[in-house]
MDTraj code that builds the backbone (N, CA, C; nanometers):
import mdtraj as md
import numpy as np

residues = "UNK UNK UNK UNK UNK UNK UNK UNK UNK UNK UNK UNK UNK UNK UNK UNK UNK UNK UNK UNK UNK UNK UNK UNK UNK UNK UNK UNK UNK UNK UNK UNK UNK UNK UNK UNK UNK UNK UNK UNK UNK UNK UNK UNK UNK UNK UNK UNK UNK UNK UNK UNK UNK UNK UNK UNK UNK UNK UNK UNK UNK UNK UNK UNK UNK UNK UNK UNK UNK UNK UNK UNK UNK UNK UNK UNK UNK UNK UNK UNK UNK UNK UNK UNK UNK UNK UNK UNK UNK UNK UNK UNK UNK UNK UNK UNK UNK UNK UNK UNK UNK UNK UNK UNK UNK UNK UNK UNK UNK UNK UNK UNK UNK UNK UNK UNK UNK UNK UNK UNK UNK UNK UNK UNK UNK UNK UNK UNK UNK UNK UNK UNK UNK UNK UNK UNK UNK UNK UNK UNK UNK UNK UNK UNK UNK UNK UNK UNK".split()
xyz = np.array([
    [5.8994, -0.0125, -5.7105],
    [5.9450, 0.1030, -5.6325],
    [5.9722, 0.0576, -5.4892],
    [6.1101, 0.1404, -5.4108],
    [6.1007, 0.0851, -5.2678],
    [5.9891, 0.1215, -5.2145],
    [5.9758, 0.0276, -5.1362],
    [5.8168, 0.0673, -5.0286],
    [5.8445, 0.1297, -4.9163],
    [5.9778, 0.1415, -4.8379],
    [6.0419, 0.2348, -4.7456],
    [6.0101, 0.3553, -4.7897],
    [6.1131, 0.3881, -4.9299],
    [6.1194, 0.5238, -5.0007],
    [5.9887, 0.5657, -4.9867],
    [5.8634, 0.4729, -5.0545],
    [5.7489, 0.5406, -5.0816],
    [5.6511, 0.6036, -4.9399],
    [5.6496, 0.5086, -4.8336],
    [5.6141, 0.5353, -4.7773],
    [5.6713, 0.6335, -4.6907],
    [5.7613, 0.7104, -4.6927],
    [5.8526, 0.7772, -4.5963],
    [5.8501, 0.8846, -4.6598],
    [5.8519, 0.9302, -4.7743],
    [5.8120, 1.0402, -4.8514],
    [5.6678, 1.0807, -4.8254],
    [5.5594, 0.9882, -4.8704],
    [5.4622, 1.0201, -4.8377],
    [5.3755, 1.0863, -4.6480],
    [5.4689, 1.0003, -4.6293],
    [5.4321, 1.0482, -4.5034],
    [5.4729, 1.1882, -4.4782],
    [5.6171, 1.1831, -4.5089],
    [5.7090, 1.3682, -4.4996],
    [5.5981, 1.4441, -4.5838],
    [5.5686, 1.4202, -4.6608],
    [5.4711, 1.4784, -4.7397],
    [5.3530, 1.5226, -4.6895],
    [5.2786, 1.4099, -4.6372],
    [5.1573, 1.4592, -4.5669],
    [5.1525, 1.5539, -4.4006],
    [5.3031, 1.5015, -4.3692],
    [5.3201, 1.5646, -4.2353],
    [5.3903, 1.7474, -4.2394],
    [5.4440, 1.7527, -4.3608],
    [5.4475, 1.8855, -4.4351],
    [5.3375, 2.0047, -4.4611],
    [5.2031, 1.9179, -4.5260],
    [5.1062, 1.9718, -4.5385],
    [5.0128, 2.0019, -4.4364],
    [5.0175, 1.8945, -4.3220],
    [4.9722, 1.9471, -4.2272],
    [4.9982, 2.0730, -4.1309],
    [5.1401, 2.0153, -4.1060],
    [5.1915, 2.1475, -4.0783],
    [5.2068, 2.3250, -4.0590],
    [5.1952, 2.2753, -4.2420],
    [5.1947, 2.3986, -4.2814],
    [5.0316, 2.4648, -4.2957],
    [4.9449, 2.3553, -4.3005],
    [4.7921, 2.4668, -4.2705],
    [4.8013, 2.4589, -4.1602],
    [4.8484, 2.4007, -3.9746],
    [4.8102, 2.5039, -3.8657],
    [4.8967, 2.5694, -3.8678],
    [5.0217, 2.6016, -3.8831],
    [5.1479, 2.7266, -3.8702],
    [5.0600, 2.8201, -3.9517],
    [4.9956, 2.8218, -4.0740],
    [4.9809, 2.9163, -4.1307],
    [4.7951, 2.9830, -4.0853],
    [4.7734, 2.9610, -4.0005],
    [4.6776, 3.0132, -3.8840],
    [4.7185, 3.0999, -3.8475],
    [4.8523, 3.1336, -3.7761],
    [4.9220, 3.1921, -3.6958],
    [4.9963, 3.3108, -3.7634],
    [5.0082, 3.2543, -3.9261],
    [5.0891, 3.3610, -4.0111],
    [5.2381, 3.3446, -3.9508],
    [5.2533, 3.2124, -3.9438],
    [5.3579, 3.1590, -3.9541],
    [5.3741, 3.0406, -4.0986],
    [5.4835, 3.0315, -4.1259],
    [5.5245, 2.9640, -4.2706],
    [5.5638, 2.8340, -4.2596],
    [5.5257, 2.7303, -4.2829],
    [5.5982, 2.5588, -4.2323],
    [5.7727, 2.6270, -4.2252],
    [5.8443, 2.5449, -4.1370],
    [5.9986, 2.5734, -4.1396],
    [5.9906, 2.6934, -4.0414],
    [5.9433, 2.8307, -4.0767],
    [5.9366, 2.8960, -3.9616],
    [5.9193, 2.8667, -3.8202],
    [5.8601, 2.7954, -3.8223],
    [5.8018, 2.7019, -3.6492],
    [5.9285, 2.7091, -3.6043],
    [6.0706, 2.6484, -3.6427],
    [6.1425, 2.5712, -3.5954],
    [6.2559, 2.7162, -3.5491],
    [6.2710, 2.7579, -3.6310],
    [6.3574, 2.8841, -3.6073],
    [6.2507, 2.9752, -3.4599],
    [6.1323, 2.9972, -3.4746],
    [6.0957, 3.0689, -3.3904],
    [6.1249, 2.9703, -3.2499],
    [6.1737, 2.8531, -3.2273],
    [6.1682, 2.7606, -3.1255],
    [6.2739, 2.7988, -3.0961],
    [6.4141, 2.8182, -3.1864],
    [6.5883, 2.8202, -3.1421],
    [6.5430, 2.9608, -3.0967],
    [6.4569, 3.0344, -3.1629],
    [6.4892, 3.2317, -3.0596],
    [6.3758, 3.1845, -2.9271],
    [6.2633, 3.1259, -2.8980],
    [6.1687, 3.1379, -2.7779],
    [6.3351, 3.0613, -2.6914],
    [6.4012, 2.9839, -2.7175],
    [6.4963, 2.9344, -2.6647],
    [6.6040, 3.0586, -2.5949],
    [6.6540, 3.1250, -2.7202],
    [6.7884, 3.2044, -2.7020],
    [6.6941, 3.3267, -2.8011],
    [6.6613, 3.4187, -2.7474],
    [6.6698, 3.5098, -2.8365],
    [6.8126, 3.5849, -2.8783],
    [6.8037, 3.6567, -2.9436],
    [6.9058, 3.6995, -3.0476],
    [7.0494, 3.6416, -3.1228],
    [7.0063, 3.5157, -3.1608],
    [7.1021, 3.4324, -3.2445],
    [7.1597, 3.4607, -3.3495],
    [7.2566, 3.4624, -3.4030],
    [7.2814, 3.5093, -3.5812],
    [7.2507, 3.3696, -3.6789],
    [7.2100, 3.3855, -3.7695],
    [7.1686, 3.2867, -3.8369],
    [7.2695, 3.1914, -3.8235],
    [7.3938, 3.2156, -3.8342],
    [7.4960, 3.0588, -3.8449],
    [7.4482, 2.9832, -3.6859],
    [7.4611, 3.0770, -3.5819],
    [7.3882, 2.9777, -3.4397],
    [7.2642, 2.9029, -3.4747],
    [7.1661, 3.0130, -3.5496],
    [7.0210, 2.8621, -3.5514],
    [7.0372, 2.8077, -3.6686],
    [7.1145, 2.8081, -3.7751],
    [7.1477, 2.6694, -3.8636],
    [7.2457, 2.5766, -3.7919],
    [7.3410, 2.6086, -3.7233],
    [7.4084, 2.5288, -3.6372],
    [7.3289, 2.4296, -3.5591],
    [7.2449, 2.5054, -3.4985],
    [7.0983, 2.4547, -3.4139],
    [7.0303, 2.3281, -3.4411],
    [6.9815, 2.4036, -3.5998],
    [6.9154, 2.3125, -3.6489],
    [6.9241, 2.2147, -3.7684],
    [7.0851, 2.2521, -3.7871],
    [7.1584, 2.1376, -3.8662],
    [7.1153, 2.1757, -4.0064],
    [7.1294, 2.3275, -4.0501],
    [7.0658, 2.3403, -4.1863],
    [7.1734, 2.4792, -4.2181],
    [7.1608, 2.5032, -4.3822],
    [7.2626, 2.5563, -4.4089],
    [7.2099, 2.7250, -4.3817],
    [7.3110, 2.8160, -4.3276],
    [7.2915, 2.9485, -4.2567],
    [7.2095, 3.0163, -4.3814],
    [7.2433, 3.0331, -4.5706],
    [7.1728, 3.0698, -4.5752],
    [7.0195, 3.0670, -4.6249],
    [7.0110, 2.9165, -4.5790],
    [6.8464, 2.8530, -4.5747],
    [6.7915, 2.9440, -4.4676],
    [6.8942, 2.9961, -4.3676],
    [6.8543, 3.1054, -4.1975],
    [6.7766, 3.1878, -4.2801],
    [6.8840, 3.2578, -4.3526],
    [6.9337, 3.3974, -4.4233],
    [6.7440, 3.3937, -4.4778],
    [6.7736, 3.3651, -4.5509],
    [6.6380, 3.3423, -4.6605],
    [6.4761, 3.3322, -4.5935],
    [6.4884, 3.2886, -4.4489],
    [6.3769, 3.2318, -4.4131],
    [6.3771, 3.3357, -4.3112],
    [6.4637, 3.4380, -4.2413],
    [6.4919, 3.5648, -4.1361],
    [6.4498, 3.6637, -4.2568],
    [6.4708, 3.7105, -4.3287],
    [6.4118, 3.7911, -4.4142],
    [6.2887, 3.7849, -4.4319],
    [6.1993, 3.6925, -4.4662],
    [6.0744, 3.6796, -4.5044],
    [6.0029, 3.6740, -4.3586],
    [6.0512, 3.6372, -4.2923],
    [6.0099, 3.6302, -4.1050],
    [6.0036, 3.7750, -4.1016],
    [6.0857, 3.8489, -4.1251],
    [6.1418, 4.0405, -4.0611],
    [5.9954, 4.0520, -4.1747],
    [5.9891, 4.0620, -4.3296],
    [5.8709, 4.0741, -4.3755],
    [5.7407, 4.0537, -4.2823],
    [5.7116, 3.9544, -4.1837],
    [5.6007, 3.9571, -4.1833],
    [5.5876, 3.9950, -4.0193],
    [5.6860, 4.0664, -3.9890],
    [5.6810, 4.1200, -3.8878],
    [5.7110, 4.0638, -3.7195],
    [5.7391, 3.8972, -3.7771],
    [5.8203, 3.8323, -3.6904],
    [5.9015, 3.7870, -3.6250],
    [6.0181, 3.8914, -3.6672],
    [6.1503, 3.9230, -3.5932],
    [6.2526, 4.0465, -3.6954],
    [6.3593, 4.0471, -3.5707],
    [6.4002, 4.2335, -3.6576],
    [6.5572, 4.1819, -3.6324],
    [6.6690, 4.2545, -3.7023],
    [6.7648, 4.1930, -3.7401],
    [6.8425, 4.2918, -3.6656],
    [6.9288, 4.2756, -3.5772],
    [7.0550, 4.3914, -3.5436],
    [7.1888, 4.3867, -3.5628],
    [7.2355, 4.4803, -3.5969],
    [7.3882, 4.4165, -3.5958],
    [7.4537, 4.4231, -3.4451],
    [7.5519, 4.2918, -3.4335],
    [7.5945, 4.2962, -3.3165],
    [7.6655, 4.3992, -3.2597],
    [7.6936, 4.4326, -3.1604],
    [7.7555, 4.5838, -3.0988],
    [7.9203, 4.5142, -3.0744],
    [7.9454, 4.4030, -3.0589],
    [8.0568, 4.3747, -3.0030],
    [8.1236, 4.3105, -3.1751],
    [8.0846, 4.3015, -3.2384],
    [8.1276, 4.2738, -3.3718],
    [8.0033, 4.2958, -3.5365],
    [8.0143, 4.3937, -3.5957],
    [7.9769, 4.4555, -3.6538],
    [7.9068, 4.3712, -3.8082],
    [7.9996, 4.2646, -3.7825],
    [7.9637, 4.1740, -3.9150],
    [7.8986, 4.0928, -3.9070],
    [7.8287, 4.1043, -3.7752],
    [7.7121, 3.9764, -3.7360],
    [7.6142, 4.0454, -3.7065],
    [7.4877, 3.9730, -3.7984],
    [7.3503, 4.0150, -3.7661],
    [7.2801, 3.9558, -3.6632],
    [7.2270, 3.9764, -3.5784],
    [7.1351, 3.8853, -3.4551],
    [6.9674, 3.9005, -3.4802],
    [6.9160, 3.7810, -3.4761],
    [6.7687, 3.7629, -3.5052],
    [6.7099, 3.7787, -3.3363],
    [6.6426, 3.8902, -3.3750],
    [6.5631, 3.8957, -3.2178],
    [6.3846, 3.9210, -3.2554],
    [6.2768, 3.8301, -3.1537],
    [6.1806, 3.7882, -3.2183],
    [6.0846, 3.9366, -3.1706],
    [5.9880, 3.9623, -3.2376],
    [5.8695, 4.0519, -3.2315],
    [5.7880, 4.0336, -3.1066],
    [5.7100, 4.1875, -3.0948],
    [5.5916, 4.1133, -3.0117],
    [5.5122, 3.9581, -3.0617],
    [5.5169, 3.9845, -3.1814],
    [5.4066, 3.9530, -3.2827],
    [5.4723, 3.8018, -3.2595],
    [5.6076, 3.7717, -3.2434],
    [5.6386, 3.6025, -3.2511],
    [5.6062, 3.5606, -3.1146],
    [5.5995, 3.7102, -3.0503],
    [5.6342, 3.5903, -2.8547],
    [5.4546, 3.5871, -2.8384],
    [5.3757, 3.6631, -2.9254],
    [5.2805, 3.6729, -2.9230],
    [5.2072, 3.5032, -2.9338],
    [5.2296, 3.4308, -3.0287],
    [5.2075, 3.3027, -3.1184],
    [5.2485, 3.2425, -3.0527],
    [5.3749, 3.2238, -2.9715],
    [5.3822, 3.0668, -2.9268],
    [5.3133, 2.9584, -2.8747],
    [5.2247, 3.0485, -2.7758],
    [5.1943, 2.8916, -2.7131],
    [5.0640, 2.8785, -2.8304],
    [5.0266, 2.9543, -2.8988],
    [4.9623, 2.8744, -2.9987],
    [5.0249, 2.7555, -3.1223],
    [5.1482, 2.8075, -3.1532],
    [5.2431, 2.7174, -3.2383],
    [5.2653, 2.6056, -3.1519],
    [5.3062, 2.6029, -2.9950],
    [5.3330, 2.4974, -2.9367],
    [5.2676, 2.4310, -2.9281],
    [5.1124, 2.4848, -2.9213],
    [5.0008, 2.3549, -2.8786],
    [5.0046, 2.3311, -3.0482],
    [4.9770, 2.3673, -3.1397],
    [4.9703, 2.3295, -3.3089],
    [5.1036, 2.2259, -3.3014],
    [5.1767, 2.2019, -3.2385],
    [5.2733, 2.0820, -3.2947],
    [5.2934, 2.0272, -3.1835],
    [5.2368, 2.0407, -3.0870],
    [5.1853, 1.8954, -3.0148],
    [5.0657, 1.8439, -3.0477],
    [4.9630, 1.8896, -3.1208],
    [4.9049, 1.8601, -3.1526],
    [4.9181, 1.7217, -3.3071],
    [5.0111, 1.8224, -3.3935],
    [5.0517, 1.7428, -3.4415],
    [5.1314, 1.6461, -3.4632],
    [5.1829, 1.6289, -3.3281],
    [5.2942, 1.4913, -3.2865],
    [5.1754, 1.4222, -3.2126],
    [5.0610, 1.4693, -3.1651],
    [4.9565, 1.3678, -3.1297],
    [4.8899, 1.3057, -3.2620],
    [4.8531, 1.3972, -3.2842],
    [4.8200, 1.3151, -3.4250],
    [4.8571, 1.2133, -3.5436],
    [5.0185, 1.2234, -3.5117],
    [5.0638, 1.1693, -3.6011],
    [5.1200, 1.0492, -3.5573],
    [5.0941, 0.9764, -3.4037],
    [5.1446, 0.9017, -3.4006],
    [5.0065, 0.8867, -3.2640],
    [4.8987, 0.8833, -3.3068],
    [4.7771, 0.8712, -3.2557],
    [4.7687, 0.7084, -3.2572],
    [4.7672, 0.6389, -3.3480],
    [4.7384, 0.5001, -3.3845],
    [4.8647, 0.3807, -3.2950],
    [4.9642, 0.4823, -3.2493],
    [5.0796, 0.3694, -3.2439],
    [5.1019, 0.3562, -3.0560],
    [5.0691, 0.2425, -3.0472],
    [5.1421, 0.2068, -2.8589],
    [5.2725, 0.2827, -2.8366],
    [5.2415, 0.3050, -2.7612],
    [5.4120, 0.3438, -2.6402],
    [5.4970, 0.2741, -2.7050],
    [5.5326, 0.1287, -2.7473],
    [5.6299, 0.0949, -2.7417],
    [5.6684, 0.1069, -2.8837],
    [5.5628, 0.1552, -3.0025],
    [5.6040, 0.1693, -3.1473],
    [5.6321, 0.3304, -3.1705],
    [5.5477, 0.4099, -3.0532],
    [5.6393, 0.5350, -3.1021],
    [5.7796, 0.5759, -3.0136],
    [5.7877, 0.4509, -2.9328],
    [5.9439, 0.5334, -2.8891],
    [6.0237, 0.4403, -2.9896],
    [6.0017, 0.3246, -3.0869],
    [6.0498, 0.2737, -3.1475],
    [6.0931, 0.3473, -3.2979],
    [5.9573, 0.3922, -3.3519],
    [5.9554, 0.5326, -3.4348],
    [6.0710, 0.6151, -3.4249],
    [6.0409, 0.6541, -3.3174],
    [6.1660, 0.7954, -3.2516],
    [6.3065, 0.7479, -3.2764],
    [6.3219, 0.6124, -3.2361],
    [6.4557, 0.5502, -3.2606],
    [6.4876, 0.5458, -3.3585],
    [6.4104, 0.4730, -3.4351],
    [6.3964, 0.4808, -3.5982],
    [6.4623, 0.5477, -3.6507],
    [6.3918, 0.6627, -3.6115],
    [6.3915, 0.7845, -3.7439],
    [6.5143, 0.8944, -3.6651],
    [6.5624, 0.8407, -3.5219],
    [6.6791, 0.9719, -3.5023],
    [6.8018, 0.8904, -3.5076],
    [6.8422, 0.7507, -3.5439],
    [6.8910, 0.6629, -3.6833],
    [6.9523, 0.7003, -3.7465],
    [6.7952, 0.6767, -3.8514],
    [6.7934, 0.7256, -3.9830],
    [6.8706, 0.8706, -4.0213],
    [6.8364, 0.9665, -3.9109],
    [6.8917, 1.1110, -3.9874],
    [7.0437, 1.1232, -3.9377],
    [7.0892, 1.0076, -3.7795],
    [7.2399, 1.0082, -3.7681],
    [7.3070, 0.9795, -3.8724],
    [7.2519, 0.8277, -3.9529],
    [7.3159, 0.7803, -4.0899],
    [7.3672, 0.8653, -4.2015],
    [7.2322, 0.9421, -4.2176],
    [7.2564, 1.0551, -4.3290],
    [7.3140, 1.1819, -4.2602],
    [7.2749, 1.2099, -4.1883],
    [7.3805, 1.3357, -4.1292],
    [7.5362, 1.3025, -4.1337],
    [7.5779, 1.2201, -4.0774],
    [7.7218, 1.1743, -4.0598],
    [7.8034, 1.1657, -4.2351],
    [7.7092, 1.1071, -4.3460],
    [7.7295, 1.0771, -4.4356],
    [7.7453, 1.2033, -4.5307],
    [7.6690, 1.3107, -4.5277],
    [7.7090, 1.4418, -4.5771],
    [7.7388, 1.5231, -4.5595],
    [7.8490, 1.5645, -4.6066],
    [7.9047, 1.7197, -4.5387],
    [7.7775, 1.8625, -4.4808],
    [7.8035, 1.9062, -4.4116],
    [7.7550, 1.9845, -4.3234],
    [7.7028, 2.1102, -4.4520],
    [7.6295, 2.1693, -4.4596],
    [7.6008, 2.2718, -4.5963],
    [7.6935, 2.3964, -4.5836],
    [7.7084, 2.4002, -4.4687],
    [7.8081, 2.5261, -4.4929],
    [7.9933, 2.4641, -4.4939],
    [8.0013, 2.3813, -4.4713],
    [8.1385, 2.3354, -4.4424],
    [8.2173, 2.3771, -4.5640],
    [8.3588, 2.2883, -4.5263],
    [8.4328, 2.3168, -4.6744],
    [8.4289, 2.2604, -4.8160],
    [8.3432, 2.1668, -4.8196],
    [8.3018, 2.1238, -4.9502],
    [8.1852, 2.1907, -4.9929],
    [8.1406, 2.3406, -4.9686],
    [8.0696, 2.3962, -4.9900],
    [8.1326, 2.5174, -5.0531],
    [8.2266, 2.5790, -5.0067],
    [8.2917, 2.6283, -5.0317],
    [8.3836, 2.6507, -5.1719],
])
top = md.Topology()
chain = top.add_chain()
for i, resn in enumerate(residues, 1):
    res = top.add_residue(resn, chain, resSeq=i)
    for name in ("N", "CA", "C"):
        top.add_atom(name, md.element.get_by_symbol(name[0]), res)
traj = md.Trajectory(xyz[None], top)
């Protein structure tokens, strides 16, 4: 088996699980973190802006703004200046959480690169924002026209 593959999975793996037990302290969902970051940023985005954002397909948004509005962490409007766009605007309840989510994933960027010198995690960082130029560049965008 590759030992890249293995180890790079495993790690996504374990850095997944972590994740997702402190986000879910907060009654936040792993993946949620990241969307509540593009609205503490810009509140009221329509999902194609924070998949644009965050380089993921709008309705991975769609899917993950619904279950967010479920748990009371943001409410959906339609835009006033164009009717066919929904805008995600966040709750008390999300502006409530942040700086607890923020310290939970600095925490876990301390942690996860606790063991490594200065010069292996800015090497890391290089690494791995690389790695996702390679594959980003290499597949069409999820919403583009080969989606279609």
């Amino acid at each position: 088996m590759n030992e890249f593959l293995t180890l790079f999975t495993r790690a996504a793996k374990l850095m997944r699980i972590a994740t997702d037990e402190a986000m879910s302290q907060h009654g936040v969902r792993v993946g949620q973190n990241v969307i509540l970051e593009a609205l503490w940023a810009s509140d009221g985005l329509t999902p194609g802006e924070i998949a644009d954002r965050l380089h993921m397909a709008t309705p991975t948004i769609v899917k993950s703004a619904s279950r967010m509005a479920a748990a009371g962490l943001l409410t959906r409007e339609r835009d006033p200046a164009d009717g066919r766009l929904v805008r995600l605007f966040l709750t008390d309840r999300a502006r409530s959480v942040r700086s607890a989510i923020e310290r939970e994933r600095a925490e876990l960027e301390r942690r996860a690169t606790a063991t490594l010198t200065d010069d292996e995690r800015h090497h890391l960082y290089s690494a791995l924002a690389k790695i996702i130029s390679e594959f980003a560049g290499a597949v069409p965008p999820p919403d583009g026209p080969a989606a279609r």
